[in-house]
N, C-alpha and C positions, 0 to 999 in steps of 0.2 A: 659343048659348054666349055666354056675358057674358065680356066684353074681362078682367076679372079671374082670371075663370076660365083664359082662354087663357094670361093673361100667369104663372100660379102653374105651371100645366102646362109653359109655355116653360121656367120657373126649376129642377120636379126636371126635365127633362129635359137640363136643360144640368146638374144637378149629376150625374145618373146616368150622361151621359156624361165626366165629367172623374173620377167613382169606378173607373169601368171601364178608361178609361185609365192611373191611377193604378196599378190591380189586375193590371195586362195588361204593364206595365214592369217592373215589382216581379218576377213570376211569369217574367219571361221570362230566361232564361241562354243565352249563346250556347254550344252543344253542339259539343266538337272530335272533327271525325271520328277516329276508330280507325289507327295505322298500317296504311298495306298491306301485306298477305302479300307474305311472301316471295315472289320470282320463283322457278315450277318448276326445281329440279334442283340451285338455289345450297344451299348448306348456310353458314349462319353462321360467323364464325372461333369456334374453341375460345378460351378465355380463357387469358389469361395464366397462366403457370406460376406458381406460389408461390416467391416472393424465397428466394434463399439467404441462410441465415445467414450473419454478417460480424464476426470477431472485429475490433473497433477497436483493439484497447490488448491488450497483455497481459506486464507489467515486473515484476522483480524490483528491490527497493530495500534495500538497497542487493545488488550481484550478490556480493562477498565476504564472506564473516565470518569470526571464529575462532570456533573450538568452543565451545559454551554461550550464541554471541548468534544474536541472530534476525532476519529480514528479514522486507518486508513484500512480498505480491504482491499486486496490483491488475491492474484488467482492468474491459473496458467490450464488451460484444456484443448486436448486433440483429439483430432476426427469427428468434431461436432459441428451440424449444420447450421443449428439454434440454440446460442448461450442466453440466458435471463437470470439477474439477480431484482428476486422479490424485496419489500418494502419501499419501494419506489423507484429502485436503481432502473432498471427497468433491463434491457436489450442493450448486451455487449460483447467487445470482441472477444477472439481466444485468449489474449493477453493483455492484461493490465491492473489496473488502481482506481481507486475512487472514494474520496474521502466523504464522508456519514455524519452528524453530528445528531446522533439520538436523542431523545428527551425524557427516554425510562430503557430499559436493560428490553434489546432486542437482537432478537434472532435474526440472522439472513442469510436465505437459501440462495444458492447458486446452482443451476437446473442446467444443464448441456443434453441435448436431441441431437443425432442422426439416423444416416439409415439401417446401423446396427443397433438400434435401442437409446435407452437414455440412461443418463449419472446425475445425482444427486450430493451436493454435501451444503453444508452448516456450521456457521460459527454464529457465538451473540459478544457482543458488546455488553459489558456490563454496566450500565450506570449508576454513581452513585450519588447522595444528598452532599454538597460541599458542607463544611462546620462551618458552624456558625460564628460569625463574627466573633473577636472577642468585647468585653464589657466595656463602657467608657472608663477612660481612669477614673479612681476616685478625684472628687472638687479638691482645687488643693486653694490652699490660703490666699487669697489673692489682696487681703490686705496688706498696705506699709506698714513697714516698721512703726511708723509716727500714728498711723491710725491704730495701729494695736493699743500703742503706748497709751495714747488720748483714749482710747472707749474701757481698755480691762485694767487701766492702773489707776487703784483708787488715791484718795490722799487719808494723812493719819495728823492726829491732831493733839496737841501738847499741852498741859496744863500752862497756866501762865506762868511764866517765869518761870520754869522748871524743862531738863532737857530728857527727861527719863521720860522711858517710850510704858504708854499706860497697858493693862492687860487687853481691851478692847482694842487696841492697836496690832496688839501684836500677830494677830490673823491676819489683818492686812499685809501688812508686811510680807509676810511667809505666802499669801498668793500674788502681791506684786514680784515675790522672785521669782516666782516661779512662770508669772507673765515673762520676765524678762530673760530670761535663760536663754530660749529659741533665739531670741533675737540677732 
């Protein structure tokens, strides 16, 4: 064998070993054992129960009104599958609003269900009677000055020839001024 020959032979063998180990890292993954079985007779814990529902919030805004205004309820609940606000709201989501306009002071439940049980809460709206108007004004005078003057001023009357105001006169007088004062 000619030294060239050996030395070409020395070169793929040293490249077919560094292919091989290249091949052989690449391929290789370290494998994690499997956990161990269970020890005979233990039995695993059962898992946690499913959270109960938990009404956070549940306000009436304002809590009084008078007849014909409205209030708003709001409300915020987690972990429920089935939220209901009774007196007709009916089925709603976990959060929000919804304005009411009662017509006498009532209650309303907000009911939240799931798989851990159910929550309950309640607020009422209070309603109340508005006051009543107030009174008309009293009538006020709706005559003229001139028709005053013409219907409540009497006339007074003089002996002849003479300018002295008579006793029967003098009543007159004393309620035409008193006619005439306001005016």
């Amino acid at each position: 064998m000619s030294r060239s020959f050996q030395f070409r032979l020395l070169q793929f063998s040293a490249l077919m070993l560094m292919f091989a180990l290249l091949f052989s890292a690449s391929g290789c993954k370290k494998k994690t054992p499997p956990p161990p079985p269970p020890p005979q007779g233990v039995t695993p814990p059962p898992p946690p129960p499913p959270s109960k529902p938990v009404i956070n919030s549940f306000t009436a805004e304002p809590t009084s009104i008078e007849q014909n205004q409205s209030a708003t309820l709001r409300w915020s609940v987690s972990n429920a599958t089935d939220i209901n606000i009774d007196q007709g709201v009916g089925a709603v989501q976990s959060e929000g609003t919804h304005a009411v306009q009662p017509n006498a002071t009532t209650t309303y439940t907000l009911s939240a269900r799931g798989p851990g049980g159910t929550d309950s809460r309640s607020v009422t709206v209070e309603v109340t009677t508005p006051p009543p108007p107030p009174p008309p004004p009293a009538p006020t005078n709706t005559r003229s000055s001139a028709q005053t003057i013409n219907e409540d001023v009497k006339d007074i009357y003089f002996d002849y020839n003479k300018n002295d105001i008579r006793g029967d006169a003098q009543a007159t007088l004393q309620t035409d001024a008193d006619v005439l004062k306001p005016c």
